[in-house]
C-alpha positions in Angstrom: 193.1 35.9 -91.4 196.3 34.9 -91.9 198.3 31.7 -91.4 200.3 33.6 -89.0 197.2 34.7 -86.5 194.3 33.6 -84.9 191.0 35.2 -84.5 190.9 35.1 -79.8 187.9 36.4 -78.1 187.0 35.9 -74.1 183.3 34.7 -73.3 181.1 33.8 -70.9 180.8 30.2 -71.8 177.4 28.6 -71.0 177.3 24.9 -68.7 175.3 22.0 -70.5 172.0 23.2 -68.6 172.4 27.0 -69.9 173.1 25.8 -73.0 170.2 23.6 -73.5 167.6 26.3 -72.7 169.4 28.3 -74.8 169.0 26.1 -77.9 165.5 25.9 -77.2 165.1 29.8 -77.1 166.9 29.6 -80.4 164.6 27.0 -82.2 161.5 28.7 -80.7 162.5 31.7 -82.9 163.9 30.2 -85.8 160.0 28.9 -85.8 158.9 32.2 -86.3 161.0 33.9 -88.3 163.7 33.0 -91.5 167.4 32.9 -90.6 170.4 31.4 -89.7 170.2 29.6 -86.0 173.3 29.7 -84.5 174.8 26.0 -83.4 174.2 25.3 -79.7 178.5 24.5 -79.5 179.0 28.3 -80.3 176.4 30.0 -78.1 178.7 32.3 -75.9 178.7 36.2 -74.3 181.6 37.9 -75.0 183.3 39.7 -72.8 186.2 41.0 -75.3 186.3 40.7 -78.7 190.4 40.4 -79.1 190.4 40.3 -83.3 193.4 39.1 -85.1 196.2 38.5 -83.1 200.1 36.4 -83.1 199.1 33.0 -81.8 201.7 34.2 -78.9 198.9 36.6 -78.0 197.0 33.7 -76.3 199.9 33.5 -73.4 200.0 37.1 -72.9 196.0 37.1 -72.5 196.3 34.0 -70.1 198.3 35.9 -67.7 196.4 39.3 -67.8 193.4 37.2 -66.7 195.1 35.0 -64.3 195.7 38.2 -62.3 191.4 38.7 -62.1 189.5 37.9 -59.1 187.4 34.6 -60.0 184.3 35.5 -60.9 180.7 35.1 -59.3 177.8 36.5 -60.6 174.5 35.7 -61.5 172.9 36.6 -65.3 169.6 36.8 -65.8 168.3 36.7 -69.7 165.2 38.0 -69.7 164.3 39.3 -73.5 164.9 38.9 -76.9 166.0 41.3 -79.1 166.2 41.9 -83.0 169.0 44.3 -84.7 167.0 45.1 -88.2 170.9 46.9 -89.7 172.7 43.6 -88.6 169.8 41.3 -89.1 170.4 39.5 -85.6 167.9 38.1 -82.9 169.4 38.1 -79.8 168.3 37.4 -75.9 169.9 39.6 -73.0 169.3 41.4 -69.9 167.1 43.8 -68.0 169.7 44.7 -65.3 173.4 43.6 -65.4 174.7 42.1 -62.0 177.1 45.0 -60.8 179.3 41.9 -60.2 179.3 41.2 -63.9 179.8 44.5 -64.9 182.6 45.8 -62.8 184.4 42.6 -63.8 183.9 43.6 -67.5 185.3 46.6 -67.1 188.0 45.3 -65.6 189.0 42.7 -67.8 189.0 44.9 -70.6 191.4 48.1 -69.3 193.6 45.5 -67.7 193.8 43.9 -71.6 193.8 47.7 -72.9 196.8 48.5 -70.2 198.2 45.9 -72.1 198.3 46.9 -75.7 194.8 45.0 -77.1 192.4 47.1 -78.9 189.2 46.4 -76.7 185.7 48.1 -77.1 184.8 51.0 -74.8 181.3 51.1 -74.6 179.5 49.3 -71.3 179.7 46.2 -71.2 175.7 45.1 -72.1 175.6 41.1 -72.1 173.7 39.2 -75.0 173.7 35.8 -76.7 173.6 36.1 -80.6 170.6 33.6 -81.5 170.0 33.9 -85.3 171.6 35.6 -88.1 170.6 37.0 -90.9 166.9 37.7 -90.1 164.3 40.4 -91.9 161.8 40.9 -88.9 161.4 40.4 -85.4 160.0 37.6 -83.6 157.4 37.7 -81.6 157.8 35.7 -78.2 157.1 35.9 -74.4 160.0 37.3 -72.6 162.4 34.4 -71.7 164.0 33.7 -68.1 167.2 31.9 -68.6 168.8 32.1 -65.1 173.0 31.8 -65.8 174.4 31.3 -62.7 178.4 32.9 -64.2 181.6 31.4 -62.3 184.1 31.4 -65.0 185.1 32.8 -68.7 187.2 31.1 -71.5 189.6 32.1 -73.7 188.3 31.0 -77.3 189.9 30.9 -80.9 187.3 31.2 -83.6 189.2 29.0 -86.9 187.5 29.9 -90.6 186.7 27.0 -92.4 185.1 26.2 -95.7 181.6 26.1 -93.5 181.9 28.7 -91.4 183.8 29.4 -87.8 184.4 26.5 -85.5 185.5 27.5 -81.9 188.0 26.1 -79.8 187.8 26.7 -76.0 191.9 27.4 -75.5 191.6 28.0 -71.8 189.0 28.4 -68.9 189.3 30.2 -65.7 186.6 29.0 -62.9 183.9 26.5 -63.8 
């Protein structure tokens, strides 16, 4: 990353009760297994991955989703995954609220419409709870009910101890 950009990406951004449950799913499995746990602060969805971008990229992004309906949907995070290629645990859903999903799909052609190089595939919503990890854990399934009203517009900064992220903007609660 250059001076001249910043690394943007637009999340569902968990309240303080979400959060919590989600830092306990996160120690449970660090218990079982070796890796790295990621920090409660940066436990997100994302919705689009935006990359590299002019830091005037954050205004043009602003208004694309000012334009969206507000959103309310209800997540449901009901297993935990493992990625053995990317060495990730991860906890997601059964079923997608159609809610969810149509507004996913949304936000990223309006942002394609636009010019931003957005990922194609369905949207499938998870929460990226270890890193680096050589086997699966083995726990009951988890029911972390996410009541989602809102996204935010985050920039992820490197630093010498890895990515901090700033919430620039939220839209709902």
């Amino acid at each position: 990353m250059s001076a001249d950009t910043e690394r943007l990406f637009l999340a569902l951004w968990p309240g303080e009760g979400v959060r919590r449950q989600l830092a306990d799913l996160v120690s449970a499995c660090h218990a079982q297994v070796r890796g790295r746990p990621v920090a409660p602060d940066k436990l997100h969805i994302t919705l689009a991955f935006l990359g590299e971008l002019p830091p005037t990229a954050a205004t043009a992004v602003s208004a694309c989703v000012d334009g969206l309906p507000i959103l309310n949907a209800q997540l449901c995070l009901d297993r935990v995954g493992y990625w053995p290629r990317n060495g990730i645990v991860w906890a997601g859903s059964r079923e997608v609220d159609p809610a969810l999903g149509s507004f996913a799909a949304d936000l990223r052609a309006r942002l394609a419409r636009l010019g931003f190089r957005v990922e194609r595939r369905e949207f499938s919503p998870h929460v990226t709870l270890l890193r680096r990890v050589r086997q699966r854990p083995r726990l009951p399934s988890p029911r972390i009910d996410w009541p989602v009203t809102g996204i935010a517009l985050v920039r992820s900064k490197l630093e010498p101890t890895g990515s901090r992220y700033e919430v620039v903007r939220c839209w709902g609660e």
